[in-house]
C-alpha positions, 0 to 999 in steps of 0.5 A: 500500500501506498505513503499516505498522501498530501491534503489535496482535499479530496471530498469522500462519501460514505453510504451505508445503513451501518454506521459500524462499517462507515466509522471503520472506512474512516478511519482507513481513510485517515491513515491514506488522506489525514486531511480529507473531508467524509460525508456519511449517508445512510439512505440509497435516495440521498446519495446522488444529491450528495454526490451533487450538492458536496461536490463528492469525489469518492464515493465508497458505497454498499450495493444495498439499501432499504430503499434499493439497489445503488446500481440503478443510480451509478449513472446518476452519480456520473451525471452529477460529477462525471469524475467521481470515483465509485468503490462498492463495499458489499457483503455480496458474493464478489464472484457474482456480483462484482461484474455487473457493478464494474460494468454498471460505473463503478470503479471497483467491488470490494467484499465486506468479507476482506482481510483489512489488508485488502481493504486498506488497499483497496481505498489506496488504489481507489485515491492513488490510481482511480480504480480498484480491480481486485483479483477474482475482479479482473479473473472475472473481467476476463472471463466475460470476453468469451462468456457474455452470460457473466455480464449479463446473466439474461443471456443464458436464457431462452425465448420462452424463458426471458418472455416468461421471466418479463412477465412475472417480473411485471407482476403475473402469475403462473395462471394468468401467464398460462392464460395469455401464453395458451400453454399449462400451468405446470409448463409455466411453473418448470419454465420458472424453477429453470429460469431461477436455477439458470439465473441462480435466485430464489425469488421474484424479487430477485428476478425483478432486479436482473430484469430491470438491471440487465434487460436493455444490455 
């Protein structure tokens, strides 16, 4: 890791509904920058207004919040300041996880689940050099050039298969997609238990998220 740098000022965000995880990355980022300024915010919504109104530079940043997935406001936080730096710190699995953010805006996933060796590296690489590209990151960014399916997961699956899985996503249910499809209920409900082994949730609303994440990529 990196000598602490000089004060440049650099402006941080914290978003995180714990404040246990939020008061940690502080204290990592006192050793890296002493002099830098860190906002906190618990809330998804307030992100990009921070982002806009503090003039964020760092943006340190579960991928959760109560009130939804900060993937779906990554275009939002460049739009607001267009050389912003993005780190996701999350307790999601890296390995699945981590592409869609990286491809999403961020500059780098980080696991929750890290040693606070790694960690300290992370926020180092992220001030010094822009970005953070860990190496289950990188094996995975290099893996998706042959196997698209690791970017997006919608790939894998068939006509028949996305059809069915918009159409729960936009709130029918096995009957009713049975009704409108002419085919049987039970036809349905085997579609559904492949499209979730395929995409590997458990839930509709999972299969939500991957629809409204994924669907126009």
């Amino acid at each position: 890791m990196e000598e602490p740098i000089e004060d440049k000022g650099i402006i941080f965000l914290l978003a995180d509904d714990h404040s246990i995880i939020r008061q940690g990355i502080e204290i990592v980022i006192s050793d890296i920058v002493p002099n830098a300024k860190v906002y906190h915010t618990t809330s998804l919504k307030q992100i990009v207004e921070m982002v806009r109104s503090k003039e964020v530079e760092i943006a340190i940043i579960d991928a959760y919040f109560p009130d939804g997935n900060s993937l779906h406001i990554l275009s939002e936080m460049r739009s607001a300041n267009p050389e912003i730096k993005i780190l996701i710190f999350s307790g999601l699995e890296e390995h699945l996880h981590a592409l869609k953010y990286i491809n999403g805006g961020a500059n780098g996933f980080l696991s929750k689940l890290s040693e606070e060796e790694e960690v300290k590296q992370a926020i180092s690489d992220i001030v010094h050099k822009g970005k953070y590209i860990s190496s289950i990151s990188q094996n995975l960014l290099t893996q998706s050039v042959s196997n698209p399916i690791l970017i997006n997961p919608l790939k894998g699956l068939t006509n028949r298969e996305l059809q069915i899985a918009e159409m729960y996503a936009e709130g029918y249910g096995n009957l009713e997609i049975a009704n409108h499809l002419d085919i049987k209920q039970n036809t349905v409900s085997t579609i559904k238990k492949n499209i979730f082994n395929k995409l590997k949730i458990e839930n509709i609303v999972e299969l939500i998220d991957l629809i409204k994440t994924h669907h126009k990529m």
